[in-house]
PyMOL Python script that loads the backbone (N, CA, C, O; Angstrom):
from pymol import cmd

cmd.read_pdbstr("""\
ATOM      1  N   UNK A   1       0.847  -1.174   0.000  1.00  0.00           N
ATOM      2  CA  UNK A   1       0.000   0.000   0.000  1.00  0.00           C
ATOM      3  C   UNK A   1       0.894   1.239   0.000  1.00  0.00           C
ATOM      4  O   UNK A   1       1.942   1.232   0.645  1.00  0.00           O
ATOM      5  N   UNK A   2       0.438   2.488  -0.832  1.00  0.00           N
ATOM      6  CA  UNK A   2       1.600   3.246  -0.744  1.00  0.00           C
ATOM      7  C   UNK A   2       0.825   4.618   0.242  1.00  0.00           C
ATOM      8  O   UNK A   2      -0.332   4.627   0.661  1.00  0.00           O
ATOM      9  N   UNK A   3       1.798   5.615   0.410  1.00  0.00           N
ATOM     10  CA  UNK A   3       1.259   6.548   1.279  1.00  0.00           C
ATOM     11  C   UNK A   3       0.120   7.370   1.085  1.00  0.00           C
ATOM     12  O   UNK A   3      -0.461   7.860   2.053  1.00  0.00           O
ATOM     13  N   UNK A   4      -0.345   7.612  -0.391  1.00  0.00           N
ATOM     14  CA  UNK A   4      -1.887   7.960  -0.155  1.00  0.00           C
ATOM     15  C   UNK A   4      -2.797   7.516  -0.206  1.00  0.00           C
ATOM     16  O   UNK A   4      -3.836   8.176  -0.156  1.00  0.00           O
ATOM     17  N   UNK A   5      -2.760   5.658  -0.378  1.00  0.00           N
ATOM     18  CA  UNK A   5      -3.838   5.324   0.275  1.00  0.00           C
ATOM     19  C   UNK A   5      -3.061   4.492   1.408  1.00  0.00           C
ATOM     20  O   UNK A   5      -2.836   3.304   1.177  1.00  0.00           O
ATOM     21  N   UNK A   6      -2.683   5.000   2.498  1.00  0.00           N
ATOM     22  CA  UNK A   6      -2.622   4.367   3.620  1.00  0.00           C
ATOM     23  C   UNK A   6      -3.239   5.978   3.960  1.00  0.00           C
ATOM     24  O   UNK A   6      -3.418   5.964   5.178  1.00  0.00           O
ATOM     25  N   UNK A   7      -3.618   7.277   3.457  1.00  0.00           N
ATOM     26  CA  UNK A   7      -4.029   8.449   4.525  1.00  0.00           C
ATOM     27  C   UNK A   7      -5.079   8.155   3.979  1.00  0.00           C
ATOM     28  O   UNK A   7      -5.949   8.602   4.727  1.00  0.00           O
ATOM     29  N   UNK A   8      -5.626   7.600   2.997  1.00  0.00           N
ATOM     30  CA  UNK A   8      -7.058   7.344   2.479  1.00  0.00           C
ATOM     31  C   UNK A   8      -7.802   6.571   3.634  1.00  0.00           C
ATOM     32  O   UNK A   8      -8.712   6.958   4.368  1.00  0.00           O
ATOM     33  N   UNK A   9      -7.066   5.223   3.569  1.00  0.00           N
ATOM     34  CA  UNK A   9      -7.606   4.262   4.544  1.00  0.00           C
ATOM     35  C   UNK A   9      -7.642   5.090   6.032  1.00  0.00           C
ATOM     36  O   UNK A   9      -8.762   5.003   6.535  1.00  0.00           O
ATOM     37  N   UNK A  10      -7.122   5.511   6.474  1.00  0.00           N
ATOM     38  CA  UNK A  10      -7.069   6.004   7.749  1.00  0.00           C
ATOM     39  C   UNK A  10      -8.185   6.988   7.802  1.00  0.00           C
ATOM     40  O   UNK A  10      -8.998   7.123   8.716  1.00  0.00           O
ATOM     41  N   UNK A  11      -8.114   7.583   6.808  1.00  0.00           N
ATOM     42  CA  UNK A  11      -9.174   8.939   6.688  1.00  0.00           C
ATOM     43  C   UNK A  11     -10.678   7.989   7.171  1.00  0.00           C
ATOM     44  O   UNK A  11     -11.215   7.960   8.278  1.00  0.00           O
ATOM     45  N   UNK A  12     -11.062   7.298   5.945  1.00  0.00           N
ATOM     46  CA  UNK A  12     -12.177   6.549   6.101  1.00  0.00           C
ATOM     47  C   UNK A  12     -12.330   5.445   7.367  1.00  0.00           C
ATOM     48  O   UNK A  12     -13.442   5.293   7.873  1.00  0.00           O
ATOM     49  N   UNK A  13     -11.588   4.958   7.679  1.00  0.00           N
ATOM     50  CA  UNK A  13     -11.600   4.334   9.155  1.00  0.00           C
ATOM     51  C   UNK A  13     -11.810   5.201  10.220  1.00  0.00           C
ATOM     52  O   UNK A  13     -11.997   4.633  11.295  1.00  0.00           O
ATOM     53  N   UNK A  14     -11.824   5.940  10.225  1.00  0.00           N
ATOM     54  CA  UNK A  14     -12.037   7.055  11.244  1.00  0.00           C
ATOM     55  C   UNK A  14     -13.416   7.393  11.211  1.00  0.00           C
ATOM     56  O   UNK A  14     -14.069   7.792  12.176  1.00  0.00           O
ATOM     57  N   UNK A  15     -13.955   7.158   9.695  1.00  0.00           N
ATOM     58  CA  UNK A  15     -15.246   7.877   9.738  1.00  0.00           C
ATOM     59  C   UNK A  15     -16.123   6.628   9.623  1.00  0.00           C
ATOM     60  O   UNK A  15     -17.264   6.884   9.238  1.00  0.00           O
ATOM     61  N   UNK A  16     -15.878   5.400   9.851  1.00  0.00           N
ATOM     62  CA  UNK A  16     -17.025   4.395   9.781  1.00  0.00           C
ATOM     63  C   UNK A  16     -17.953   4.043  11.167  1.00  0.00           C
ATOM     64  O   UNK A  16     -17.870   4.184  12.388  1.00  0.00           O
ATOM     65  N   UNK A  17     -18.633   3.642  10.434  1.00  0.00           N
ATOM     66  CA  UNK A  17     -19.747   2.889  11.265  1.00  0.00           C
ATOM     67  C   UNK A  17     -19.340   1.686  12.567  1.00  0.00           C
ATOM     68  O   UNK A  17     -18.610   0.741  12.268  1.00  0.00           O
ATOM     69  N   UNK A  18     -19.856   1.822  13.930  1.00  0.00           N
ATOM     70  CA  UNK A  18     -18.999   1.105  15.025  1.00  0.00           C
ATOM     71  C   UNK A  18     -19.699  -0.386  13.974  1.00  0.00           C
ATOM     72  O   UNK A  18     -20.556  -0.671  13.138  1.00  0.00           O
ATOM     73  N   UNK A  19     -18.710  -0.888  14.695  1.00  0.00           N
ATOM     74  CA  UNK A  19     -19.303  -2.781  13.525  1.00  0.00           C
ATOM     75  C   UNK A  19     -18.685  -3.018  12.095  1.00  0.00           C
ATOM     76  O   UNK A  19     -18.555  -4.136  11.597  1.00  0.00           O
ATOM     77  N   UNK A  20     -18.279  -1.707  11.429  1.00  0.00           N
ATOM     78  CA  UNK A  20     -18.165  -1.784  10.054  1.00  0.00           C
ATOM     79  C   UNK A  20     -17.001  -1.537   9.586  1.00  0.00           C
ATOM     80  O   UNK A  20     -16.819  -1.126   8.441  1.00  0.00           O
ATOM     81  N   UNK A  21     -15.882  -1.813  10.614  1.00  0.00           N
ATOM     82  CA  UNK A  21     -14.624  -1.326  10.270  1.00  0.00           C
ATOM     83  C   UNK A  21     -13.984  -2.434   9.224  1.00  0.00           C
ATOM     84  O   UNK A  21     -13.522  -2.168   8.115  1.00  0.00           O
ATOM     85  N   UNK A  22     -14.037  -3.282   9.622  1.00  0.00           N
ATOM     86  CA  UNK A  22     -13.468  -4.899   9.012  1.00  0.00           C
ATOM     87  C   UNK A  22     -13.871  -4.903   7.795  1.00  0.00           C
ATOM     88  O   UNK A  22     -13.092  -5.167   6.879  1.00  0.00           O
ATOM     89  N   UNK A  23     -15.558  -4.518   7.528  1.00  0.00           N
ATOM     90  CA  UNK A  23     -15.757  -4.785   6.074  1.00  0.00           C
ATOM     91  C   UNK A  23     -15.316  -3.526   5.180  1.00  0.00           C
ATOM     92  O   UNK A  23     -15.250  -3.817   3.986  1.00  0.00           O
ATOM     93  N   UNK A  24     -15.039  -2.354   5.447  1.00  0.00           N
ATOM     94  CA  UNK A  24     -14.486  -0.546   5.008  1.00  0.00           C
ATOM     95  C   UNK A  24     -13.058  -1.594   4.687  1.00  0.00           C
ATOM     96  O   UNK A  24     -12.740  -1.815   3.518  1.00  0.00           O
ATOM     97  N   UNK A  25     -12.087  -2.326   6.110  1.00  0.00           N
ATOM     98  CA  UNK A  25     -10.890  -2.540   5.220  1.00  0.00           C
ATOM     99  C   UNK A  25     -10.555  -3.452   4.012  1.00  0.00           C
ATOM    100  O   UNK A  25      -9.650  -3.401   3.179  1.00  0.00           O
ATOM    101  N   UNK A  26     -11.789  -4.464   4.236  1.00  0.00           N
ATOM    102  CA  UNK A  26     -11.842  -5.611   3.197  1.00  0.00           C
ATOM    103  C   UNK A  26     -11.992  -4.974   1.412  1.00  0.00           C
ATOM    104  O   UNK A  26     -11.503  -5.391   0.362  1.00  0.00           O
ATOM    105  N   UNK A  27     -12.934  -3.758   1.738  1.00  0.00           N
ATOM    106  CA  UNK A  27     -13.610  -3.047   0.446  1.00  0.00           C
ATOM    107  C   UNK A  27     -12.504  -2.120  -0.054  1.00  0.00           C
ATOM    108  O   UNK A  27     -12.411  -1.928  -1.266  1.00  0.00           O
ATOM    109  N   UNK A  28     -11.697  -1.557   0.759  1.00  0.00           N
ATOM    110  CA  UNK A  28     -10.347  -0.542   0.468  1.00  0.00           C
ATOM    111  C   UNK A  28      -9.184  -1.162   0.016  1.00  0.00           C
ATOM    112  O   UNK A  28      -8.407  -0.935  -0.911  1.00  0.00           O
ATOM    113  N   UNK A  29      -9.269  -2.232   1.136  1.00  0.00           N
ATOM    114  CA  UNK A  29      -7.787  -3.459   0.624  1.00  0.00           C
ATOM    115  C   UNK A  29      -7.817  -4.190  -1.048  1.00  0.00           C
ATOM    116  O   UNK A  29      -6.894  -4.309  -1.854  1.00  0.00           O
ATOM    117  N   UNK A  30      -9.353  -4.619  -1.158  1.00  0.00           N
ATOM    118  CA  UNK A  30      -9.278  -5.201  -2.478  1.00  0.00           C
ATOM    119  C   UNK A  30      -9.199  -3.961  -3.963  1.00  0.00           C
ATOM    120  O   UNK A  30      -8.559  -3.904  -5.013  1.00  0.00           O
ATOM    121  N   UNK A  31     -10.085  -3.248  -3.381  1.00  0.00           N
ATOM    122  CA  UNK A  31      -9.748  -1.685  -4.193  1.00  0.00           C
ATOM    123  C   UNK A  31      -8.084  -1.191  -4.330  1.00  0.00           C
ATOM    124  O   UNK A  31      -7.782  -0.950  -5.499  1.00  0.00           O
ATOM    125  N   UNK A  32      -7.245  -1.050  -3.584  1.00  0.00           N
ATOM    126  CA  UNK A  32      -6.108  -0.570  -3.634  1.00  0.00           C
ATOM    127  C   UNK A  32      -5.357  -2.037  -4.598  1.00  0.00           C
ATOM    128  O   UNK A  32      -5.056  -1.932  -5.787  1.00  0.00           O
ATOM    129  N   UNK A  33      -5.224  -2.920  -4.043  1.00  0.00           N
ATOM    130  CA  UNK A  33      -4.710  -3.889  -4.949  1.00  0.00           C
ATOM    131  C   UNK A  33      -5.033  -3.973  -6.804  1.00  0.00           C
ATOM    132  O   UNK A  33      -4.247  -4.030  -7.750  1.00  0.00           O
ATOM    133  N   UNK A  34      -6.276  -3.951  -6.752  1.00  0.00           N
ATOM    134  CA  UNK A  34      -6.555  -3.453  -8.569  1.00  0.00           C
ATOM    135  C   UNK A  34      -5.934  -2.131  -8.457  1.00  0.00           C
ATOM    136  O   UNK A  34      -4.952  -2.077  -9.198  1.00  0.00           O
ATOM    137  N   UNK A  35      -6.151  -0.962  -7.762  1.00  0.00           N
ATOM    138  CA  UNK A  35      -4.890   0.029  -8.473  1.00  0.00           C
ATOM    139  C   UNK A  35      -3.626  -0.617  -8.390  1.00  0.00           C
ATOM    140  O   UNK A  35      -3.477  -1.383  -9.342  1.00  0.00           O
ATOM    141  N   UNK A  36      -3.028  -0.603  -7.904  1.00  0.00           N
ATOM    142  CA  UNK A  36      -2.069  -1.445  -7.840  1.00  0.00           C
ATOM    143  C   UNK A  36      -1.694  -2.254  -9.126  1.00  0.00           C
ATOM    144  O   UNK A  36      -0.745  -2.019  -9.875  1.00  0.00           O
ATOM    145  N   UNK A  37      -2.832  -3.480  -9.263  1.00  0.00           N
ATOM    146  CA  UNK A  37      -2.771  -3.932 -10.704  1.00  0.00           C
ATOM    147  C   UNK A  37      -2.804  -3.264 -11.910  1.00  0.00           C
ATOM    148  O   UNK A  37      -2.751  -3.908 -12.957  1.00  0.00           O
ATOM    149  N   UNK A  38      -2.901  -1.787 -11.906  1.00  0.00           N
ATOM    150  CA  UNK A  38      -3.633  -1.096 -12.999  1.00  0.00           C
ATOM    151  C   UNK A  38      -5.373  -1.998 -13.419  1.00  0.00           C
ATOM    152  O   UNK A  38      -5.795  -1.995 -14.575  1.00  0.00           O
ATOM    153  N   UNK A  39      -6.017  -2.567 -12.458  1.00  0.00           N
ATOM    154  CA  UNK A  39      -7.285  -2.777 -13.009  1.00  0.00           C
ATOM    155  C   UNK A  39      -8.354  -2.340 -12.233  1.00  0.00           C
ATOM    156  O   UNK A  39      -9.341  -3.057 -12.067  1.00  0.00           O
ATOM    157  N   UNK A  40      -8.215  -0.834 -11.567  1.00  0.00           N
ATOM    158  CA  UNK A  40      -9.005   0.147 -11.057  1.00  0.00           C
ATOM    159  C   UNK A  40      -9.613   0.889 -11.696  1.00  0.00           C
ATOM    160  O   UNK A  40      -8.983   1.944 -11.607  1.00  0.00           O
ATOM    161  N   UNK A  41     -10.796   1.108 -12.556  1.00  0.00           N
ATOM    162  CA  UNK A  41     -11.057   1.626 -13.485  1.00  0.00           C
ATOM    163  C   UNK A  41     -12.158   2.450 -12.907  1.00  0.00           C
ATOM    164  O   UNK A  41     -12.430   2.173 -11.739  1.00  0.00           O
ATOM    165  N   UNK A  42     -12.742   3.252 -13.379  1.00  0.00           N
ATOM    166  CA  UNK A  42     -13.949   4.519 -13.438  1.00  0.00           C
ATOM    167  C   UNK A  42     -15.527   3.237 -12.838  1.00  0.00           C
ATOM    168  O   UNK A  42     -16.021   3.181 -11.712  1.00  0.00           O
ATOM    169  N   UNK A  43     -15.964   2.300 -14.245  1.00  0.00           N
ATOM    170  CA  UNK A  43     -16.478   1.693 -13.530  1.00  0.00           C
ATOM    171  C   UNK A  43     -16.325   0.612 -12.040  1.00  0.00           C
ATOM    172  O   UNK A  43     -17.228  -0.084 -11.575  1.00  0.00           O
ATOM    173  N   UNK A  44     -15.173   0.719 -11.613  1.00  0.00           N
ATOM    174  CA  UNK A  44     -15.282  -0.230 -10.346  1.00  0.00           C
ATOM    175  C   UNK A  44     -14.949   0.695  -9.023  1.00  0.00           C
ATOM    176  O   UNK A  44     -14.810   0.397  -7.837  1.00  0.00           O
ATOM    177  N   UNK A  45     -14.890   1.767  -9.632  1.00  0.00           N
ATOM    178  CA  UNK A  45     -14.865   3.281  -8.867  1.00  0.00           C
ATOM    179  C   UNK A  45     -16.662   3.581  -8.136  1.00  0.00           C
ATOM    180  O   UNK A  45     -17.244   3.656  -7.054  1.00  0.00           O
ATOM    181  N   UNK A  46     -16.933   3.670  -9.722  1.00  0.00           N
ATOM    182  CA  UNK A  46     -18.673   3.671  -9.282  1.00  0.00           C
ATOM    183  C   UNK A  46     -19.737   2.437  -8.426  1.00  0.00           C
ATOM    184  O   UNK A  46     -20.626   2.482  -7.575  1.00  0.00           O
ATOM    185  N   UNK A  47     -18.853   1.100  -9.437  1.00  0.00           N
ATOM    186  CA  UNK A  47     -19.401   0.178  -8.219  1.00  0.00           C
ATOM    187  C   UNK A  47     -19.015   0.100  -6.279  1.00  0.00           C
ATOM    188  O   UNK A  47     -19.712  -0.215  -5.314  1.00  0.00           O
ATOM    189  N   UNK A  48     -17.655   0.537  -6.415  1.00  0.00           N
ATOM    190  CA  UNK A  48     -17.620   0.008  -4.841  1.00  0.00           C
ATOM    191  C   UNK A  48     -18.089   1.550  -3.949  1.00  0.00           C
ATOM    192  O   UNK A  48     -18.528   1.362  -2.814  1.00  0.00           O
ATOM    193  N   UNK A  49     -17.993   3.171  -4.491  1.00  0.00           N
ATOM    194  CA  UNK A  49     -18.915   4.117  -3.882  1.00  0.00           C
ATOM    195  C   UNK A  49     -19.432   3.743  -3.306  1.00  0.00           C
ATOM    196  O   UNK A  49     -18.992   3.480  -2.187  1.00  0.00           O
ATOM    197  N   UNK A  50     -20.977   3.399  -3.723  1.00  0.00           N
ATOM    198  CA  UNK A  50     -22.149   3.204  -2.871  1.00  0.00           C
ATOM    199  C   UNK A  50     -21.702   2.221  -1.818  1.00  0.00           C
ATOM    200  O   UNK A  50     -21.873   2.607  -0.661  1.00  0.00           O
ATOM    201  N   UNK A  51     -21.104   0.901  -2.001  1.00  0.00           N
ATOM    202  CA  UNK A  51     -20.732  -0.004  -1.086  1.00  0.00           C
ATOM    203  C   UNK A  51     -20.163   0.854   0.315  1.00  0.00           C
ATOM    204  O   UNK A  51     -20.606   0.783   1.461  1.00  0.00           O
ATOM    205  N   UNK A  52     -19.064   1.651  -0.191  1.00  0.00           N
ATOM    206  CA  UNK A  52     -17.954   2.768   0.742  1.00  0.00           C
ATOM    207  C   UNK A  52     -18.981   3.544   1.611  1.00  0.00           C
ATOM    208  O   UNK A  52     -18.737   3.608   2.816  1.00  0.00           O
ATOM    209  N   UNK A  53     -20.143   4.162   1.118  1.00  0.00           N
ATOM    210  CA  UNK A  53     -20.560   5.037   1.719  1.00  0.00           C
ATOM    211  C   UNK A  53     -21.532   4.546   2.264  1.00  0.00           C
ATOM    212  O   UNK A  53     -22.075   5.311   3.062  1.00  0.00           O
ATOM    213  N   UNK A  54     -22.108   3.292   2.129  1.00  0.00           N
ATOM    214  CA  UNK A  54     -22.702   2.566   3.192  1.00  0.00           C
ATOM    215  C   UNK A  54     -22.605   2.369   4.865  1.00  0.00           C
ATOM    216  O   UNK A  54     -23.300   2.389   5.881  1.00  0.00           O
ATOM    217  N   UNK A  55     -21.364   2.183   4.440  1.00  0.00           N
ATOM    218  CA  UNK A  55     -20.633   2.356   6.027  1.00  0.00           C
ATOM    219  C   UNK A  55     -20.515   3.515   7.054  1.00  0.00           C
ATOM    220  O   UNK A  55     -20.447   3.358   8.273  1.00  0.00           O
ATOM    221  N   UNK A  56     -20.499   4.723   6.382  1.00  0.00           N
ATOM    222  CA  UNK A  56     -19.875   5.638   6.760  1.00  0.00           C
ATOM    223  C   UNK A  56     -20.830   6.237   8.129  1.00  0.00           C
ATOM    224  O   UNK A  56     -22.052   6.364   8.045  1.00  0.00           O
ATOM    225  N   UNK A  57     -20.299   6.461   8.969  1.00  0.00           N
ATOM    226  CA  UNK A  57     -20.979   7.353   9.519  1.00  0.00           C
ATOM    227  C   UNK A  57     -22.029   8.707   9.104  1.00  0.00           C
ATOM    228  O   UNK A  57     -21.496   9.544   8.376  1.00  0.00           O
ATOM    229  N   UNK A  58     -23.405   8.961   9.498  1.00  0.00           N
ATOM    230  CA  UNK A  58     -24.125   9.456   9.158  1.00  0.00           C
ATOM    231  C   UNK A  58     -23.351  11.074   9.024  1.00  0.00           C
ATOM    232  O   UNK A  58     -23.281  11.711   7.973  1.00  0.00           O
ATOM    233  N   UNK A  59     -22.815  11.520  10.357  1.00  0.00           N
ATOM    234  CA  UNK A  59     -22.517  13.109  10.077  1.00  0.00           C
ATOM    235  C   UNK A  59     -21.351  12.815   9.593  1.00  0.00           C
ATOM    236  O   UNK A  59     -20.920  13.954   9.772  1.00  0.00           O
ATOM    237  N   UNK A  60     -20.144  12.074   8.968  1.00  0.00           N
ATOM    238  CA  UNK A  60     -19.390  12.210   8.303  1.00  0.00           C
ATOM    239  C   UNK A  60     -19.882  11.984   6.773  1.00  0.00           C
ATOM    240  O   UNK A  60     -19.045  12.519   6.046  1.00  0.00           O
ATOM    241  N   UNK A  61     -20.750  11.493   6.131  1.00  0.00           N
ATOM    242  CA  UNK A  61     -21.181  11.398   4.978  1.00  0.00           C
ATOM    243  C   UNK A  61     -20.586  12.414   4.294  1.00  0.00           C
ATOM    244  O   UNK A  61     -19.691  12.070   3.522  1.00  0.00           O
ATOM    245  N   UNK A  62     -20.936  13.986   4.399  1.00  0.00           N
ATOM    246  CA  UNK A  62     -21.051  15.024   3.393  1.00  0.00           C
ATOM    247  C   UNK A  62     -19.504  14.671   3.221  1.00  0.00           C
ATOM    248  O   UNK A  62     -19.115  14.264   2.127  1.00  0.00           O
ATOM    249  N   UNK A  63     -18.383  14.862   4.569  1.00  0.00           N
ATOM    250  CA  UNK A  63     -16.707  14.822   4.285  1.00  0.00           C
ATOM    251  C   UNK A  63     -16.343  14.128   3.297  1.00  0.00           C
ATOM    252  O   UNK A  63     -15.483  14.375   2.451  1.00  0.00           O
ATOM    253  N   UNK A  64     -17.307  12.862   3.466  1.00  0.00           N
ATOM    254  CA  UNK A  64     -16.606  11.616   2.801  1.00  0.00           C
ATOM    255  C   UNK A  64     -16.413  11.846   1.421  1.00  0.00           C
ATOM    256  O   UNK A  64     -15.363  11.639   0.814  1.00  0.00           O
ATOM    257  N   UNK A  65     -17.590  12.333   0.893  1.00  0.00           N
ATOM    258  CA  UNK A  65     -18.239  12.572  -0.576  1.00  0.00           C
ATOM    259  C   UNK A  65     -17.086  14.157  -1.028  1.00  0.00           C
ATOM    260  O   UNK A  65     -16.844  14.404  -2.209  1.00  0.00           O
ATOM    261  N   UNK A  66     -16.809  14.590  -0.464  1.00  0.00           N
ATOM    262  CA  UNK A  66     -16.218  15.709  -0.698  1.00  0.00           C
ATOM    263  C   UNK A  66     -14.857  15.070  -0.944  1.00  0.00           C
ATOM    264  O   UNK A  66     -14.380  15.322  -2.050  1.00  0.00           O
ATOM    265  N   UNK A  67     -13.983  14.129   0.035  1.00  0.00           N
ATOM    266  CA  UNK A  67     -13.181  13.679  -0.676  1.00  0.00           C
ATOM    267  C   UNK A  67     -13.205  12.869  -1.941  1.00  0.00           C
ATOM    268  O   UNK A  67     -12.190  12.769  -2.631  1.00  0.00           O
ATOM    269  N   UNK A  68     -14.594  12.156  -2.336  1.00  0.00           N
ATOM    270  CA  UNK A  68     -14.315  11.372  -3.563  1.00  0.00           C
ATOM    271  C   UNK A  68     -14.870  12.287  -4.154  1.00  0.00           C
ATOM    272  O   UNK A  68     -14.936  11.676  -5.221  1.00  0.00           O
ATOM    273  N   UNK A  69     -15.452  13.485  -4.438  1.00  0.00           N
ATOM    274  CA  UNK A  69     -15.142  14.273  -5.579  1.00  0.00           C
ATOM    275  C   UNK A  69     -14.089  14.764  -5.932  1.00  0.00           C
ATOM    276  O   UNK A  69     -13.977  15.104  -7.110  1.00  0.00           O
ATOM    277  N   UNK A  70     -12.987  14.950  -4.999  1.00  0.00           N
ATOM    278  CA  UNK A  70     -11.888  15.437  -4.868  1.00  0.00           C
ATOM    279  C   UNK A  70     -10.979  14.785  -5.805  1.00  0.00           C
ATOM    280  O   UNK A  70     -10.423  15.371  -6.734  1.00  0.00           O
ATOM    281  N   UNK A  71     -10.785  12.937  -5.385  1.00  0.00           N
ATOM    282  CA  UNK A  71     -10.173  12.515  -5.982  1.00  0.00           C
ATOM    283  C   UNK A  71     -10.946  11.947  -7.332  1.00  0.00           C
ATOM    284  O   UNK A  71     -10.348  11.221  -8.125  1.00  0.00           O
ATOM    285  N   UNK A  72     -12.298  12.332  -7.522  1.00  0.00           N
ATOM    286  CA  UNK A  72     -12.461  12.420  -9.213  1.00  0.00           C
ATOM    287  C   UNK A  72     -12.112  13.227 -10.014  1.00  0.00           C
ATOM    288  O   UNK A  72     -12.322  13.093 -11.220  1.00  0.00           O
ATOM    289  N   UNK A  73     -11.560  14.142  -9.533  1.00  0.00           N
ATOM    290  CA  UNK A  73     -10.482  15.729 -10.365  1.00  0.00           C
ATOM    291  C   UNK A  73      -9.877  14.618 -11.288  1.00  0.00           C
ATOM    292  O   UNK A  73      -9.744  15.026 -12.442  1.00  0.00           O
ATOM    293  N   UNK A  74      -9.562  13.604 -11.136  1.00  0.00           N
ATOM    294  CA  UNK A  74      -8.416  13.536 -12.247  1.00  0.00           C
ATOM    295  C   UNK A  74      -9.064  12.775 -13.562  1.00  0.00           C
ATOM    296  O   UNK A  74     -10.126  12.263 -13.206  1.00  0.00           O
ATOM    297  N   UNK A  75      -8.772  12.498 -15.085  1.00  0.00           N
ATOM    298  CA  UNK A  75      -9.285  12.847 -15.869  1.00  0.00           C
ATOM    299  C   UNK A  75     -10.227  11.275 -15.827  1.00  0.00           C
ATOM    300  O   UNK A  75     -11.443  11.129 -15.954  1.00  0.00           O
ATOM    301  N   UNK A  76      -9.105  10.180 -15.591  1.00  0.00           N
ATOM    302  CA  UNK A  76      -9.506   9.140 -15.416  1.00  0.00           C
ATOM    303  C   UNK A  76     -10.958   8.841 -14.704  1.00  0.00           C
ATOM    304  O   UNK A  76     -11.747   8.114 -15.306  1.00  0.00           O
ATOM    305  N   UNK A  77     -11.179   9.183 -13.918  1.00  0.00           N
ATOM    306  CA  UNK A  77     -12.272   8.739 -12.836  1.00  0.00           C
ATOM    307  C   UNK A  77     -13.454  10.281 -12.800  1.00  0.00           C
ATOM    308  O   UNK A  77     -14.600  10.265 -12.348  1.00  0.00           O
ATOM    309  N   UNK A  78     -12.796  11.391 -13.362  1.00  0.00           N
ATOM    310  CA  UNK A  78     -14.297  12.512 -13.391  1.00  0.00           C
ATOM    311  C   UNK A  78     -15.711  12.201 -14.062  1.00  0.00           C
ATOM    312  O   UNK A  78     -16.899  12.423 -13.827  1.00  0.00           O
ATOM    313  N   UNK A  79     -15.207  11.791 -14.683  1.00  0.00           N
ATOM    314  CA  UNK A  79     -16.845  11.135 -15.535  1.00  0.00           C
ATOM    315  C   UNK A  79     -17.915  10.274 -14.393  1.00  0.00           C
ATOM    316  O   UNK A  79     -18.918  10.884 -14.023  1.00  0.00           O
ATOM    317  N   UNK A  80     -17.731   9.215 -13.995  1.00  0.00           N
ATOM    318  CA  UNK A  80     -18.148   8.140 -13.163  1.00  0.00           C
ATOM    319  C   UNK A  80     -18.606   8.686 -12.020  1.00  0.00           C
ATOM    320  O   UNK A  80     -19.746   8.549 -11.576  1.00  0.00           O
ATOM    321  N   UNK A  81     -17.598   9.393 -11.470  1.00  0.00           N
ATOM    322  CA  UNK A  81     -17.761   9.770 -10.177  1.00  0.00           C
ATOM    323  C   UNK A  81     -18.629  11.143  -9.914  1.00  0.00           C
ATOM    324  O   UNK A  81     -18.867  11.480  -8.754  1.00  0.00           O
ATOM    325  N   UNK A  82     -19.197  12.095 -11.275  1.00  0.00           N
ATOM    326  CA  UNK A  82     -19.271  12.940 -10.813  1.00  0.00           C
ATOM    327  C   UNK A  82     -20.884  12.572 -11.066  1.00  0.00           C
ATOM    328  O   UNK A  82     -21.755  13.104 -10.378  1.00  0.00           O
ATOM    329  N   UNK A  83     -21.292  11.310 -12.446  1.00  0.00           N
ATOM    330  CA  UNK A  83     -22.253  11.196 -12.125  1.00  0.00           C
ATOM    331  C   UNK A  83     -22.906  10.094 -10.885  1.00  0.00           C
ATOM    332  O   UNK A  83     -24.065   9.849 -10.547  1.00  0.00           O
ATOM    333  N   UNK A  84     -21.643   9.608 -10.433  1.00  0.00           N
ATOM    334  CA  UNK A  84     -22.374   8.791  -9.394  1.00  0.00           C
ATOM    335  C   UNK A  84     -22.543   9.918  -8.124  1.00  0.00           C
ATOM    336  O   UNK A  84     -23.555   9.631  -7.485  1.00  0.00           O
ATOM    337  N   UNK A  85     -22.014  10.829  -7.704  1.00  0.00           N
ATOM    338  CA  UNK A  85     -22.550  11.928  -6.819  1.00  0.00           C
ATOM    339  C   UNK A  85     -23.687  12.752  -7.014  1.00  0.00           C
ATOM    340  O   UNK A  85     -24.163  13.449  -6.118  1.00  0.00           O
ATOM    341  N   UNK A  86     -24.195  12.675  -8.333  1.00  0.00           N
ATOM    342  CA  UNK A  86     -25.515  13.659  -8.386  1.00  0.00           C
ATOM    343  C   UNK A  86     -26.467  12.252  -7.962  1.00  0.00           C
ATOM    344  O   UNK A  86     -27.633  12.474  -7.638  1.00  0.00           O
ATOM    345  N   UNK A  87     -26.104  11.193  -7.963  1.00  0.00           N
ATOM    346  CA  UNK A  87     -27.064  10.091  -7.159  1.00  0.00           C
ATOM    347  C   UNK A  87     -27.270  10.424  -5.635  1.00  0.00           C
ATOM    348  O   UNK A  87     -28.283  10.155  -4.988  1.00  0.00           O
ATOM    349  N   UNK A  88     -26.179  11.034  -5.186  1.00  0.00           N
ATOM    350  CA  UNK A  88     -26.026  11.162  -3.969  1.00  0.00           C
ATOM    351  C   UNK A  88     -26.652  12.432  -3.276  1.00  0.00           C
ATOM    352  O   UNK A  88     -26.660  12.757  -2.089  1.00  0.00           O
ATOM    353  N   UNK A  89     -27.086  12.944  -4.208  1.00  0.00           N
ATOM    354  CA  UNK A  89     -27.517  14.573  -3.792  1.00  0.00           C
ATOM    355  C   UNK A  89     -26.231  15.359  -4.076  1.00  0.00           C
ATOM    356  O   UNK A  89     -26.310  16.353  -3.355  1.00  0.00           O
ATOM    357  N   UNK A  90     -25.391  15.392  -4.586  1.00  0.00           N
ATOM    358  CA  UNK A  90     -23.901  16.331  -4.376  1.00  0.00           C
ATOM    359  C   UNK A  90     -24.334  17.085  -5.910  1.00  0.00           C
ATOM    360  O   UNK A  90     -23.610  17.952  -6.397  1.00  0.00           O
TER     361      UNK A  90
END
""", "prot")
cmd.dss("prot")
cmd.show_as("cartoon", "prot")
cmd.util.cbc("prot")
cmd.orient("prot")
């Protein structure tokens, strides 16, 4: 794992659900490994979202979403992500 997603993971562990930590690292761990592989793509971006934000703590929600718009800035993943946030209300 390299250093921005070990502040990723930390970020979001902080903000989960009591009970739901184990499955946030299972869903981040297998996610970072396809980047890793180069087989992280826009759609498996959009699929595991909703999964991610399942977990999250209720008043951390808006943070959360603010960081994955954040990291949809880049050219790769803006498409996917920006329409999977107008799902979200964003």
């Amino acid at each position: 794992m390299n250093e921005g997603q070990n502040k990723f993971l930390s970020f979001i562990t902080d903000r989960v659900q009591e009970g739901k930590l184990d499955e946030a690292k299972k869903l981040l761990g297998d996610a970072f490994q396809q980047q890793q592989a180069g087989q992280f793509d826009a759609s498996k971006l959009a699929s595991m979202t909703p999964q991610l934000l399942s977990l999250i703590k209720p008043e951390s929600l808006d943070e959360v979403k603010e960081v994955c718009a954040n990291f949809a800035q880049s050219d790769q993943m803006k498409g996917a992500v920006s329409n999977l946030m107008k799902g979200f209300g964003k």
